[in-house]
mmCIF entry with sequence, helices, sheets and N, C-alpha, C, O atoms, coordinates in Angstrom:
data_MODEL
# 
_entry.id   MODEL 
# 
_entity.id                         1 
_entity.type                       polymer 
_entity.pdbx_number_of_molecules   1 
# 
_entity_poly.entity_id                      1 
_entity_poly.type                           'polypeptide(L)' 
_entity_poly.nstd_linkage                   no 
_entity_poly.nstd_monomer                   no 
_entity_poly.pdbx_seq_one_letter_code       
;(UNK)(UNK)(UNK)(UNK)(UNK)(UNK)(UNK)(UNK)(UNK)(UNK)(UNK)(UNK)(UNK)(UNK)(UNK)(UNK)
(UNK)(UNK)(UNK)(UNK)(UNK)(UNK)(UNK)(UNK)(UNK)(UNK)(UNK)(UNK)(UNK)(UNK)(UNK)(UNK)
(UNK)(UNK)(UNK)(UNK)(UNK)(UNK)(UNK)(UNK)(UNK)(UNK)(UNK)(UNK)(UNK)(UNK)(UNK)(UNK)
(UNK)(UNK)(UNK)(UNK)(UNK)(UNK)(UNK)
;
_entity_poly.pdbx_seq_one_letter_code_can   XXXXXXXXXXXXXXXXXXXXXXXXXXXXXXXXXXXXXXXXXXXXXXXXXXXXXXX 
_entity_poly.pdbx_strand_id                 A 
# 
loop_
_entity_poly_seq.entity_id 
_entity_poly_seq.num 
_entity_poly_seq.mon_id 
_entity_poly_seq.hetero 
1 1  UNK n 
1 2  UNK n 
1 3  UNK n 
1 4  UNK n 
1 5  UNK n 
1 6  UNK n 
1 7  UNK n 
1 8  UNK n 
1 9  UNK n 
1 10 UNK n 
1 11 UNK n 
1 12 UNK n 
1 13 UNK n 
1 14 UNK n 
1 15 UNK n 
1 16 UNK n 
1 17 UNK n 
1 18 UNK n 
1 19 UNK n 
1 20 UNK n 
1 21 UNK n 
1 22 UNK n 
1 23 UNK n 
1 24 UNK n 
1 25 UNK n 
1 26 UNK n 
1 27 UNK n 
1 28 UNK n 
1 29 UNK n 
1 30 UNK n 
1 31 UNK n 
1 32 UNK n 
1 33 UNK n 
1 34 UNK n 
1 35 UNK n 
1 36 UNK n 
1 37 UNK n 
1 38 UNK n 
1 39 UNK n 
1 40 UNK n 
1 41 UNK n 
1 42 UNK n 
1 43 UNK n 
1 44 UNK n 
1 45 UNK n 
1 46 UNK n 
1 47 UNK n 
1 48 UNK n 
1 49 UNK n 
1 50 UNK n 
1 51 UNK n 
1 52 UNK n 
1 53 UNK n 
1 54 UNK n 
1 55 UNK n 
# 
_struct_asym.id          A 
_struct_asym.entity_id   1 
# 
loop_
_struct_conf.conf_type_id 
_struct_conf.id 
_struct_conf.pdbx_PDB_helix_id 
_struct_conf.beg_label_comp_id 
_struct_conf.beg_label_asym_id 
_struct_conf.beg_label_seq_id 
_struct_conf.pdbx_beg_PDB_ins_code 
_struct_conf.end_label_comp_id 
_struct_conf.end_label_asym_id 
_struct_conf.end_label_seq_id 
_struct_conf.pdbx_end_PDB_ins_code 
_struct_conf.beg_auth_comp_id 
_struct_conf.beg_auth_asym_id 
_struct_conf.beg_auth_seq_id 
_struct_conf.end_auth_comp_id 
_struct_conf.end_auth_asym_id 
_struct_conf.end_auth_seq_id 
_struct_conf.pdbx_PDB_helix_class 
_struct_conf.details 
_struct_conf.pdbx_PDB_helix_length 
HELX_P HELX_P1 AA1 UNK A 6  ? UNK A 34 ? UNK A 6  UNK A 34 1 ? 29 
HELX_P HELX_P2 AA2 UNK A 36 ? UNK A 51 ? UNK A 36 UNK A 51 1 ? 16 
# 
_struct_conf_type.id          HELX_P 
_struct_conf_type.criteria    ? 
_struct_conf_type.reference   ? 
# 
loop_
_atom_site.group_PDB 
_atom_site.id 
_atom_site.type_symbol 
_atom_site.label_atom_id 
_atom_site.label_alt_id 
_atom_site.label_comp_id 
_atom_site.label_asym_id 
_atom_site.label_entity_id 
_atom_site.label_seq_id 
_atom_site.pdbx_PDB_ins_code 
_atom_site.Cartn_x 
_atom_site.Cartn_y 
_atom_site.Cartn_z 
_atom_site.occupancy 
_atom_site.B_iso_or_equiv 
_atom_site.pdbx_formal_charge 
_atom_site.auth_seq_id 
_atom_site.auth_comp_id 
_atom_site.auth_asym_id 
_atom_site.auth_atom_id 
_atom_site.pdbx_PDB_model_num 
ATOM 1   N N  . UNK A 1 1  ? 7.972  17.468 54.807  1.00 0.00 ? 1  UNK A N  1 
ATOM 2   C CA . UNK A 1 1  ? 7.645  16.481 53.794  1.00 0.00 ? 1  UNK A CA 1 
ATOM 3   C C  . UNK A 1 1  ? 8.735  16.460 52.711  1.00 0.00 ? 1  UNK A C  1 
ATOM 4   O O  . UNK A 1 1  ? 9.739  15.749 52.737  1.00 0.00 ? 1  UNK A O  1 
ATOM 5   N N  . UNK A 1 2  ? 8.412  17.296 51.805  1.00 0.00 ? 2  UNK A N  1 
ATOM 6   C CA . UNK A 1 2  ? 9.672  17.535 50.554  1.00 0.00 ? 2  UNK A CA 1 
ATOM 7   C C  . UNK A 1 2  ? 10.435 18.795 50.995  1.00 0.00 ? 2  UNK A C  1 
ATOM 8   O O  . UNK A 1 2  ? 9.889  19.763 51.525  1.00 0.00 ? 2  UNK A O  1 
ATOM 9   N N  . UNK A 1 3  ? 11.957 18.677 50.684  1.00 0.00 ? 3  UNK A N  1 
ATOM 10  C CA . UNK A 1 3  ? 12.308 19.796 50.583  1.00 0.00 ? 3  UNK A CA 1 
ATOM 11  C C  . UNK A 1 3  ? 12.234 20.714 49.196  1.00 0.00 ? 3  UNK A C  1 
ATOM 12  O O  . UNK A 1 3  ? 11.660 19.944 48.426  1.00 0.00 ? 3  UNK A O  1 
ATOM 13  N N  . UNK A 1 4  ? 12.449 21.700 48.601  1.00 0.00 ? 4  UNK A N  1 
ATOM 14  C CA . UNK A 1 4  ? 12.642 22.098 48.067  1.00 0.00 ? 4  UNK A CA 1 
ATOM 15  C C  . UNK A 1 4  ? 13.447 22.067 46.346  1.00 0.00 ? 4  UNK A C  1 
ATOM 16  O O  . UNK A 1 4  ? 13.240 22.576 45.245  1.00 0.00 ? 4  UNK A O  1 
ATOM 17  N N  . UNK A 1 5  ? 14.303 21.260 46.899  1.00 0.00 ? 5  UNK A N  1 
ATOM 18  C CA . UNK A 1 5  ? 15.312 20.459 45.812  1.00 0.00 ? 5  UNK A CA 1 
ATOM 19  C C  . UNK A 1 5  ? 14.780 19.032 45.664  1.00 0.00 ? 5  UNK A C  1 
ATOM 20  O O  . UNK A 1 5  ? 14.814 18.485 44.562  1.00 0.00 ? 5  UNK A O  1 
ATOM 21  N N  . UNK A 1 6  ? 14.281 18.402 46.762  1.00 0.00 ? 6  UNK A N  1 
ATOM 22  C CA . UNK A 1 6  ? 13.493 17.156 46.149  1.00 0.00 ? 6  UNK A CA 1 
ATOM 23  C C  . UNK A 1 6  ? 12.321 18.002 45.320  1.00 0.00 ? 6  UNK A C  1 
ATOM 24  O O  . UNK A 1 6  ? 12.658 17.894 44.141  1.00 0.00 ? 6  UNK A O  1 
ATOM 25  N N  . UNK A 1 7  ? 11.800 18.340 45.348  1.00 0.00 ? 7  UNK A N  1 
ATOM 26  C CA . UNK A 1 7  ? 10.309 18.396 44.564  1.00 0.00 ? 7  UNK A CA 1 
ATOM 27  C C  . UNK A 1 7  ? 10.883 18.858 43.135  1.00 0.00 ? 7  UNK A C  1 
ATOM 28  O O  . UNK A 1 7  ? 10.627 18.200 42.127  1.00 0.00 ? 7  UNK A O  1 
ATOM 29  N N  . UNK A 1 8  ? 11.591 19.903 43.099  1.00 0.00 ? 8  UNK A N  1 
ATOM 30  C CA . UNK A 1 8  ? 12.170 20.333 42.071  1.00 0.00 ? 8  UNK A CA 1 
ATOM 31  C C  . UNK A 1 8  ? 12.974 18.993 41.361  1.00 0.00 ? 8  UNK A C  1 
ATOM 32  O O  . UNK A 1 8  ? 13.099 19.012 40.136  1.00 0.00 ? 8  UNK A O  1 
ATOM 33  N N  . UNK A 1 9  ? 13.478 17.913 42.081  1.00 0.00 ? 9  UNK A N  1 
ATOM 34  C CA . UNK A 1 9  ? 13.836 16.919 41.133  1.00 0.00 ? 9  UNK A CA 1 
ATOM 35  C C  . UNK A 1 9  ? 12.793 15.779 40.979  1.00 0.00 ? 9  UNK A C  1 
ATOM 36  O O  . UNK A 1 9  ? 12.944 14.738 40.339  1.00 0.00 ? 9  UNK A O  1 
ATOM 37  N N  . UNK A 1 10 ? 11.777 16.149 41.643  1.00 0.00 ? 10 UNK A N  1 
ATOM 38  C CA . UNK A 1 10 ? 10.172 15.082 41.766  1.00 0.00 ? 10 UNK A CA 1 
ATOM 39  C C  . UNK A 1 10 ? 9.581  15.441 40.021  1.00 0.00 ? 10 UNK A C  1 
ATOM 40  O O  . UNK A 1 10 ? 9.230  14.655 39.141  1.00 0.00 ? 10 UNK A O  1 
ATOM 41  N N  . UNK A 1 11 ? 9.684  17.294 40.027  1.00 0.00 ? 11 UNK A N  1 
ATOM 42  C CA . UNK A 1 11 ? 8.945  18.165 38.986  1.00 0.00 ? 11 UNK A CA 1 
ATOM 43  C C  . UNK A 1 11 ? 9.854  17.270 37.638  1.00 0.00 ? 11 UNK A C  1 
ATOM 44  O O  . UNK A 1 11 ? 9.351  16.688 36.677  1.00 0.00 ? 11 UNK A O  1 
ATOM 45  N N  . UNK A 1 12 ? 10.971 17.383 37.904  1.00 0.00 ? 12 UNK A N  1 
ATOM 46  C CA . UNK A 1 12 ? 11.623 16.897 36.971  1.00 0.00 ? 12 UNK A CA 1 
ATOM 47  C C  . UNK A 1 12 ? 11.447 15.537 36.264  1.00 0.00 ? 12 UNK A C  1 
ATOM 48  O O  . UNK A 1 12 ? 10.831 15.349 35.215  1.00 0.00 ? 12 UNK A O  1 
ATOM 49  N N  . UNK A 1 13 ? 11.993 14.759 36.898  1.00 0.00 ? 13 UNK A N  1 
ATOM 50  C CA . UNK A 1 13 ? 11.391 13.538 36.655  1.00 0.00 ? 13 UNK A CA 1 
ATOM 51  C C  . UNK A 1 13 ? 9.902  13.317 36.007  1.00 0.00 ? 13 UNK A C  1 
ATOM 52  O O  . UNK A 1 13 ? 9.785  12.545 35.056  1.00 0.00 ? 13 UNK A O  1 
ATOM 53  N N  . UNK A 1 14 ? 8.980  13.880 36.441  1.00 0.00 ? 14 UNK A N  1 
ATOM 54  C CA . UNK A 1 14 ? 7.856  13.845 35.958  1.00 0.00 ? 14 UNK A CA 1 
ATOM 55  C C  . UNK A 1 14 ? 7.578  14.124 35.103  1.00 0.00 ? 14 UNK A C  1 
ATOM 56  O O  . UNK A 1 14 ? 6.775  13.425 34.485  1.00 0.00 ? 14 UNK A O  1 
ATOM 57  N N  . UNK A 1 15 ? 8.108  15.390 34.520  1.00 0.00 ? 15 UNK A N  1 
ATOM 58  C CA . UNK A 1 15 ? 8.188  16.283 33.213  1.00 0.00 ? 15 UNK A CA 1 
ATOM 59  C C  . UNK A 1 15 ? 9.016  15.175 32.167  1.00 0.00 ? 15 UNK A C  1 
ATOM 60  O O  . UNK A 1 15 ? 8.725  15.391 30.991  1.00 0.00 ? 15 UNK A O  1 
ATOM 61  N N  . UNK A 1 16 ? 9.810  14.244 32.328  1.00 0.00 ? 16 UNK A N  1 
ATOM 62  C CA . UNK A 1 16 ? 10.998 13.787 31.502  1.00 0.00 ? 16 UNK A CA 1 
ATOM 63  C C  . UNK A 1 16 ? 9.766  12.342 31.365  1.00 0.00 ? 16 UNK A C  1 
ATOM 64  O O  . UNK A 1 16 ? 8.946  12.264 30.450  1.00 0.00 ? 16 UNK A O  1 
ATOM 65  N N  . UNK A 1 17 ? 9.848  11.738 32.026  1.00 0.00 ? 17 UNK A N  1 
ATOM 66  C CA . UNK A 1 17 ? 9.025  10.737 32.167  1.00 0.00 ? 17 UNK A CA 1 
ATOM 67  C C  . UNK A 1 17 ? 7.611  10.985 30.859  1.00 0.00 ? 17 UNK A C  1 
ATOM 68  O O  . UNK A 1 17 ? 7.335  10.191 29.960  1.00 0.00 ? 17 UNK A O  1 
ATOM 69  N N  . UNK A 1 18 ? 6.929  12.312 31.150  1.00 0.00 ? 18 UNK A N  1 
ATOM 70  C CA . UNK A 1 18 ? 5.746  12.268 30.450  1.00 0.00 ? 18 UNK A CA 1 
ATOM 71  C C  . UNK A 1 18 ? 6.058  12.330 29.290  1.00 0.00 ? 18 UNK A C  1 
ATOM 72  O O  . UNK A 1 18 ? 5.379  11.719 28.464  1.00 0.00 ? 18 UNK A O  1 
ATOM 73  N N  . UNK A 1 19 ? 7.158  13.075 28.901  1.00 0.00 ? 19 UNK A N  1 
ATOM 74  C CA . UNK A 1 19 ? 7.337  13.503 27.650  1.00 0.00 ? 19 UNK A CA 1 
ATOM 75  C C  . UNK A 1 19 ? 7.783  12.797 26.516  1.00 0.00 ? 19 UNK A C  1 
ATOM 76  O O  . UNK A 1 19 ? 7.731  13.159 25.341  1.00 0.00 ? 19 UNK A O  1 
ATOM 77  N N  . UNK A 1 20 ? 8.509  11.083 27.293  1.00 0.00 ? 20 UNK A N  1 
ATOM 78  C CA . UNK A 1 20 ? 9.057  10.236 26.537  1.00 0.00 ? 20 UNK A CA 1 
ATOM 79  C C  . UNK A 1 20 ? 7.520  9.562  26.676  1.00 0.00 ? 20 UNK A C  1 
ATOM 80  O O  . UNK A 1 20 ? 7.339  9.429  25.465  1.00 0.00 ? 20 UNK A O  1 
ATOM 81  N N  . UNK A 1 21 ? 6.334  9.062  27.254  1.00 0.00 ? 21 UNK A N  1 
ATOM 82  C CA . UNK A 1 21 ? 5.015  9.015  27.132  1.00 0.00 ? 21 UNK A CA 1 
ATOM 83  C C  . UNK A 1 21 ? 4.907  9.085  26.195  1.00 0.00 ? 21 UNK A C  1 
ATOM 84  O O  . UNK A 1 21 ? 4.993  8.236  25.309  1.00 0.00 ? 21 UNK A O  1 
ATOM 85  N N  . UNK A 1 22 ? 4.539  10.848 26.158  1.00 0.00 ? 22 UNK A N  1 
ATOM 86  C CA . UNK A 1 22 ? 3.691  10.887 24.810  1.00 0.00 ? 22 UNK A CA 1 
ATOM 87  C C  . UNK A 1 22 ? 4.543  11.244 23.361  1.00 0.00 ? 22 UNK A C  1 
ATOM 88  O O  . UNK A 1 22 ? 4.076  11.743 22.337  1.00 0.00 ? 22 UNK A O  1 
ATOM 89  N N  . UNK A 1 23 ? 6.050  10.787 23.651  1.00 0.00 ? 23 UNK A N  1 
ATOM 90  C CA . UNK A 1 23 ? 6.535  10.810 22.464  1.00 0.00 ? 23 UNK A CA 1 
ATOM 91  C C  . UNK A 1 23 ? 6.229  9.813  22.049  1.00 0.00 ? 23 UNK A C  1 
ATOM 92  O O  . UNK A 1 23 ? 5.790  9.853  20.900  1.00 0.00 ? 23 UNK A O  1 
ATOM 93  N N  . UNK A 1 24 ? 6.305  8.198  22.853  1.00 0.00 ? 24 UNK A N  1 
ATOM 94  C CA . UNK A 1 24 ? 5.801  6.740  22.810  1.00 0.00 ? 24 UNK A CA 1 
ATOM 95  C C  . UNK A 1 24 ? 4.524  6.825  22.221  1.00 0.00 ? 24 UNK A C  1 
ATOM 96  O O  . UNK A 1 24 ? 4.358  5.962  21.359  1.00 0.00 ? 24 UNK A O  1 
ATOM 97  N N  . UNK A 1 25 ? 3.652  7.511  22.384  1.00 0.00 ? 25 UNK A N  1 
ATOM 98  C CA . UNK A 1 25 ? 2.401  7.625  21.970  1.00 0.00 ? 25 UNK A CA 1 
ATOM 99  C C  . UNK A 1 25 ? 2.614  8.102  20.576  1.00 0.00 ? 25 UNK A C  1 
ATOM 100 O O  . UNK A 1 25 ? 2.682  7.119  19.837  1.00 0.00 ? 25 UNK A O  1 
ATOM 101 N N  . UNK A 1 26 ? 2.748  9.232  19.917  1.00 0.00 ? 26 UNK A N  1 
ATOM 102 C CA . UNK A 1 26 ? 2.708  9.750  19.120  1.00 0.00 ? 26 UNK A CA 1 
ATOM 103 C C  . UNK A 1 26 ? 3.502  9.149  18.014  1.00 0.00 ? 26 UNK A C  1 
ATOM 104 O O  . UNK A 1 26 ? 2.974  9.389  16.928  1.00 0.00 ? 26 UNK A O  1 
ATOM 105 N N  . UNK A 1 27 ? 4.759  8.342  17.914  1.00 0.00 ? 27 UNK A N  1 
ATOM 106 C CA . UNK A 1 27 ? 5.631  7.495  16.987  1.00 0.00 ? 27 UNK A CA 1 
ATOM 107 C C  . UNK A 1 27 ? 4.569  6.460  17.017  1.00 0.00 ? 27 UNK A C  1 
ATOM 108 O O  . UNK A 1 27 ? 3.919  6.365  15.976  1.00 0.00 ? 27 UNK A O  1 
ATOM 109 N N  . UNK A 1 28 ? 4.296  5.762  17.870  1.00 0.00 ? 28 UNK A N  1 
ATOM 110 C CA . UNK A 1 28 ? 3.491  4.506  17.577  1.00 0.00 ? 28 UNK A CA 1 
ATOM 111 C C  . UNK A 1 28 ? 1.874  4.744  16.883  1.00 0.00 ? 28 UNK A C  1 
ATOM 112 O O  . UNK A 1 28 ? 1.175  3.743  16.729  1.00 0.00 ? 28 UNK A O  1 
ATOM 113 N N  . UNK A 1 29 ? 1.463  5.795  16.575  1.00 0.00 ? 29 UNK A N  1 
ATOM 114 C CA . UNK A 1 29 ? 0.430  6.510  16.056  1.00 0.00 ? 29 UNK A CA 1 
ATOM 115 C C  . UNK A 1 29 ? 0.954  6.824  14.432  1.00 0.00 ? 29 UNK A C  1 
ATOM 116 O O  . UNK A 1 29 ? 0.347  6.314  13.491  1.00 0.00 ? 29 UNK A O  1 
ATOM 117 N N  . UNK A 1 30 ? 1.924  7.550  14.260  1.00 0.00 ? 30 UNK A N  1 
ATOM 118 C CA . UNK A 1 30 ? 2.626  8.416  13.122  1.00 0.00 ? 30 UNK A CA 1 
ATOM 119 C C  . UNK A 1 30 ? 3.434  7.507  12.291  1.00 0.00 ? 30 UNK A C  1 
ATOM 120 O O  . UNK A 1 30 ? 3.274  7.611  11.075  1.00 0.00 ? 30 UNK A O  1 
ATOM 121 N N  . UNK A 1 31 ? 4.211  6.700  12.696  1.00 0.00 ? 31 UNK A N  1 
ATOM 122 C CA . UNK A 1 31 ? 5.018  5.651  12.255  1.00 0.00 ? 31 UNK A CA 1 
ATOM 123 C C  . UNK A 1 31 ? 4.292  4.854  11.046  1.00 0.00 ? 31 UNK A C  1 
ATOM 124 O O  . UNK A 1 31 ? 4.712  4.783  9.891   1.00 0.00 ? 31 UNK A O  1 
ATOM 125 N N  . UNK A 1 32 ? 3.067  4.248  11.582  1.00 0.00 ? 32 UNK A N  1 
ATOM 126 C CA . UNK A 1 32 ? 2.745  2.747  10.756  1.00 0.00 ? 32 UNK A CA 1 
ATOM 127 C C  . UNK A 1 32 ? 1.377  3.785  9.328   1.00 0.00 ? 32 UNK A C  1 
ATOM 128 O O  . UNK A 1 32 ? 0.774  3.337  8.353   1.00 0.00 ? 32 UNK A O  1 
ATOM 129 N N  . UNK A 1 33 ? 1.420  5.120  9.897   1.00 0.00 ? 33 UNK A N  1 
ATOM 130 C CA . UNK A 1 33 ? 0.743  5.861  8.627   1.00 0.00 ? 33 UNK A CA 1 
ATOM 131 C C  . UNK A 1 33 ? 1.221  6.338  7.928   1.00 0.00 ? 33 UNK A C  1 
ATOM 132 O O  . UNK A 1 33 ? 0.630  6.614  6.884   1.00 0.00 ? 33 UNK A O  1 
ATOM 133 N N  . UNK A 1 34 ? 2.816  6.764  8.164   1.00 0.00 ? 34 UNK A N  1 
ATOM 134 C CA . UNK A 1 34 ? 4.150  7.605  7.266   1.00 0.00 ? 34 UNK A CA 1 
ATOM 135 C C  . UNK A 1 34 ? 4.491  6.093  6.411   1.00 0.00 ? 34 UNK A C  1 
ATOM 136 O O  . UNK A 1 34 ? 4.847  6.312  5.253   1.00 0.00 ? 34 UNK A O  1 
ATOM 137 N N  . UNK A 1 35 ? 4.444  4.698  6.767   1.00 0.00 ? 35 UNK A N  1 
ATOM 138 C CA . UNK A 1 35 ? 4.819  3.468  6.140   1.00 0.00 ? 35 UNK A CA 1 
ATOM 139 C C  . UNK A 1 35 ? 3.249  3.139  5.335   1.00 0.00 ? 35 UNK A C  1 
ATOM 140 O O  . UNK A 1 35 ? 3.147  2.524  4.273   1.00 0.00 ? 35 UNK A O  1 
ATOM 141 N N  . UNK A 1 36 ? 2.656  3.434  5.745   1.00 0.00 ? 36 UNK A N  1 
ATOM 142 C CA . UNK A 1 36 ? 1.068  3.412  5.309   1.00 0.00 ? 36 UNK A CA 1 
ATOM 143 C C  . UNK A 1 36 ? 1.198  3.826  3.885   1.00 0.00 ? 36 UNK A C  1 
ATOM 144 O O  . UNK A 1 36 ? 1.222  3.183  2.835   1.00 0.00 ? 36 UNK A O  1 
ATOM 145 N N  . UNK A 1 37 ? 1.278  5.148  4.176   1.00 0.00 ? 37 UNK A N  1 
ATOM 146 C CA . UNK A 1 37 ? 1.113  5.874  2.342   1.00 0.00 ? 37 UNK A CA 1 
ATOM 147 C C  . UNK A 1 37 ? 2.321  6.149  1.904   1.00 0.00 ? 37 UNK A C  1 
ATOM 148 O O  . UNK A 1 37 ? 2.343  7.010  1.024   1.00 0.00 ? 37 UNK A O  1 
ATOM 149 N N  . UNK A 1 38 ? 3.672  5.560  2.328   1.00 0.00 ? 38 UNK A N  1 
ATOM 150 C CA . UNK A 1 38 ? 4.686  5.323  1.368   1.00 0.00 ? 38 UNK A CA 1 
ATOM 151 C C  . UNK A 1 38 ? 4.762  4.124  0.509   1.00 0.00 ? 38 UNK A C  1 
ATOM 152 O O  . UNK A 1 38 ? 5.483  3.968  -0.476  1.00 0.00 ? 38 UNK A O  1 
ATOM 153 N N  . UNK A 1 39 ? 3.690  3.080  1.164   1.00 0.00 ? 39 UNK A N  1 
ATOM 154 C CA . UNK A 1 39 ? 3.923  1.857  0.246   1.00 0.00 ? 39 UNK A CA 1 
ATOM 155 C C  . UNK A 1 39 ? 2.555  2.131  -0.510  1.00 0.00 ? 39 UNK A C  1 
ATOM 156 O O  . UNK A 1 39 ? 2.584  1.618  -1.628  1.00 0.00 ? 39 UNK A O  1 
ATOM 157 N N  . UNK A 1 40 ? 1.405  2.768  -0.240  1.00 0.00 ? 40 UNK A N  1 
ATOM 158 C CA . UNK A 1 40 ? -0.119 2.978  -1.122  1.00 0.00 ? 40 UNK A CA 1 
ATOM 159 C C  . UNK A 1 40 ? 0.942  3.863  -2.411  1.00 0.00 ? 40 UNK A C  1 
ATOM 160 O O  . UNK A 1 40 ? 1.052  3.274  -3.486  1.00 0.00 ? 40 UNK A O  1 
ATOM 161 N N  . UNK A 1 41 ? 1.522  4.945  -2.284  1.00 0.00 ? 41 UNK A N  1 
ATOM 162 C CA . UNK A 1 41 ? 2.860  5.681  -3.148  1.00 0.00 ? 41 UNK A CA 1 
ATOM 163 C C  . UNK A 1 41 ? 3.765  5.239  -4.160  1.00 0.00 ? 41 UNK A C  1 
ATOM 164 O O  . UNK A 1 41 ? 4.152  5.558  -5.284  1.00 0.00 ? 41 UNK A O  1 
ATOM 165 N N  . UNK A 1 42 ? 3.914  4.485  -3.401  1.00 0.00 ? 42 UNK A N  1 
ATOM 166 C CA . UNK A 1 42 ? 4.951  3.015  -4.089  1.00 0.00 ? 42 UNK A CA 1 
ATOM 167 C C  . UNK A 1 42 ? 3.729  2.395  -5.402  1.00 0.00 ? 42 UNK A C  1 
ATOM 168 O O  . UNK A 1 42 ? 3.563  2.826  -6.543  1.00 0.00 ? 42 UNK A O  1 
ATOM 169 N N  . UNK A 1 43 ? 3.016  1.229  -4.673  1.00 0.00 ? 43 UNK A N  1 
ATOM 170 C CA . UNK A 1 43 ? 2.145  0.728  -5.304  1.00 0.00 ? 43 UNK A CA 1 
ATOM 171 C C  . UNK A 1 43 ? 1.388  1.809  -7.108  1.00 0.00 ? 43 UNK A C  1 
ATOM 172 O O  . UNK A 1 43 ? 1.365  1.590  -8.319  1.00 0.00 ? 43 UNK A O  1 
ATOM 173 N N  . UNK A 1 44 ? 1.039  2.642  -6.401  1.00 0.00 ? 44 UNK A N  1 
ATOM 174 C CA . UNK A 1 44 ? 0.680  4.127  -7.539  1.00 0.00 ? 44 UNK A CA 1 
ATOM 175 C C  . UNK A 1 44 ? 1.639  4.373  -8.564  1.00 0.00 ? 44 UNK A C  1 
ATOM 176 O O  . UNK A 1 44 ? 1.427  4.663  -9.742  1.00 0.00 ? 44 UNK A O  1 
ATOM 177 N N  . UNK A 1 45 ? 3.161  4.158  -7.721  1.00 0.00 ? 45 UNK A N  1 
ATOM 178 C CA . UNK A 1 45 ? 3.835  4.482  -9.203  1.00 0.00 ? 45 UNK A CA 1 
ATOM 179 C C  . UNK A 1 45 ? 4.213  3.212  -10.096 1.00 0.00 ? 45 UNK A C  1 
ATOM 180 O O  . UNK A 1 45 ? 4.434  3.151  -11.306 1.00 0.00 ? 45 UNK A O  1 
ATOM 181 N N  . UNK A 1 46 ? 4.215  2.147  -9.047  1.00 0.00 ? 46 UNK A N  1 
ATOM 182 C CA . UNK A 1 46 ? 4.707  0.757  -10.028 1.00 0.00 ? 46 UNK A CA 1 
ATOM 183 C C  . UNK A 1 46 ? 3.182  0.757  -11.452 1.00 0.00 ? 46 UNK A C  1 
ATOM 184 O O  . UNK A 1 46 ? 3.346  0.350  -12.602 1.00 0.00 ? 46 UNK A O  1 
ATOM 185 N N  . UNK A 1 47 ? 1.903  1.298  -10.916 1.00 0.00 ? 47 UNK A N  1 
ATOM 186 C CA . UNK A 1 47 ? 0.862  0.920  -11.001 1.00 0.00 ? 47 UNK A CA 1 
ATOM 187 C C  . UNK A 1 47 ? 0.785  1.701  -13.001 1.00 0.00 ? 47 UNK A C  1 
ATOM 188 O O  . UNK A 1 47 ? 0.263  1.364  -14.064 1.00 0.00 ? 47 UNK A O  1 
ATOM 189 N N  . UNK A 1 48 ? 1.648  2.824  -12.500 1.00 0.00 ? 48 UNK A N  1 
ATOM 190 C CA . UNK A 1 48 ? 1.169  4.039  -13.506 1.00 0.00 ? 48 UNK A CA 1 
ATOM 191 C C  . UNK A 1 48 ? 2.696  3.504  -14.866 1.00 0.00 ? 48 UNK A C  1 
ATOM 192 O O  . UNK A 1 48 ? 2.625  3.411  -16.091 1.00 0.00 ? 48 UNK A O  1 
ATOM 193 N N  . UNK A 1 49 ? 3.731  3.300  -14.052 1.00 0.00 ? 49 UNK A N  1 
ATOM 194 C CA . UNK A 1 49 ? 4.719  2.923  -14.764 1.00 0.00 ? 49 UNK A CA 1 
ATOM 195 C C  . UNK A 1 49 ? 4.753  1.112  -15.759 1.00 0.00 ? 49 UNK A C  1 
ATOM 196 O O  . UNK A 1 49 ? 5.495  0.626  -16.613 1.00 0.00 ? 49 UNK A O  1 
ATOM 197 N N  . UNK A 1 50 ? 3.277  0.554  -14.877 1.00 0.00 ? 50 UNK A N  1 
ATOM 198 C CA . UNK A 1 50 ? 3.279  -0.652 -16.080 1.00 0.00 ? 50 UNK A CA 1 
ATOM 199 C C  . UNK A 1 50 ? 2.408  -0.427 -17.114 1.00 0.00 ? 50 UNK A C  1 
ATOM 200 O O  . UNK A 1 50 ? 2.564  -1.075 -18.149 1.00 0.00 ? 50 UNK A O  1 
ATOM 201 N N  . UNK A 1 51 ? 1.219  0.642  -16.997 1.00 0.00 ? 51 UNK A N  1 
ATOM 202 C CA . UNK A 1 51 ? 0.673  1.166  -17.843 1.00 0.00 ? 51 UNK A CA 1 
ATOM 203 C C  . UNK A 1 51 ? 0.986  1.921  -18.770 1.00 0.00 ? 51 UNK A C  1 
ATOM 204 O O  . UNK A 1 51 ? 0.440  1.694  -19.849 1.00 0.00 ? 51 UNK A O  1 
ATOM 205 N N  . UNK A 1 52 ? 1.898  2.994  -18.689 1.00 0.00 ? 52 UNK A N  1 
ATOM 206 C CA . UNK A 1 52 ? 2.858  3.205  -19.431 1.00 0.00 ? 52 UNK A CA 1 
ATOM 207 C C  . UNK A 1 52 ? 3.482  2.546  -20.663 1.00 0.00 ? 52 UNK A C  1 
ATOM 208 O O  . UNK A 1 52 ? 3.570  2.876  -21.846 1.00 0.00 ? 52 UNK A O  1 
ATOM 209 N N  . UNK A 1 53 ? 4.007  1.161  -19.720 1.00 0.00 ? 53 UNK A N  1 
ATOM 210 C CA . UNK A 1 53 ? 4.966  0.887  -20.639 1.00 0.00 ? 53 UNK A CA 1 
ATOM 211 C C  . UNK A 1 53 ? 3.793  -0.142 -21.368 1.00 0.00 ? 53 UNK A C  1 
ATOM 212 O O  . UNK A 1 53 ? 4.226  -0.297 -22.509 1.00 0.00 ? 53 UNK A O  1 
ATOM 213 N N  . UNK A 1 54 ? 2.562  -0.885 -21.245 1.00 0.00 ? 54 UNK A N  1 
ATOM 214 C CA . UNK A 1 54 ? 2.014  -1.351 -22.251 1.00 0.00 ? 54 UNK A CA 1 
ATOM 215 C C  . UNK A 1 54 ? 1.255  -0.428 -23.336 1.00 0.00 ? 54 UNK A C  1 
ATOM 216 O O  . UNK A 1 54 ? 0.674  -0.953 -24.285 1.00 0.00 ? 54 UNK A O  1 
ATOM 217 N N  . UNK A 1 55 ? 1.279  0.620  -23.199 1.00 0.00 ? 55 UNK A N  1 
ATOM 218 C CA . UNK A 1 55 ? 1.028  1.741  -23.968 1.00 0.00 ? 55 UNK A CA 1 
ATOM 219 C C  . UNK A 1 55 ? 2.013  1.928  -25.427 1.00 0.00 ? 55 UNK A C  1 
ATOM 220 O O  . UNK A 1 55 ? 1.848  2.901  -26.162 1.00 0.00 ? 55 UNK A O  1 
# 
């Protein structure tokens, strides 16, 4: 069926394949919540800095 060096480059492939998966998974998860609470962050300081200055 397989030799030896195929499977070992079958294992491979498979391993490389999954791993860009669930890197795909995990950026498209992590991404739009790291942009999430940098702009809620943002918003907080414009928020604190106009209060401030009508002070």
């Amino acid at each position: 069926m397989f030799t030896f060096s195929q499977y070992l480059g079958f294992i491979a492939f498979l391993v490389i394949a999954l791993m860009g998966f669930w890197l795909l998974i995990f950026l498209s998860a992590l991404i739009p919540y790291w942009i999430g609470g940098a702009l809620k962050e943002r918003f907080a300081e414009n928020r604190a800095a106009k209060k401030q200055l009508e002070e």
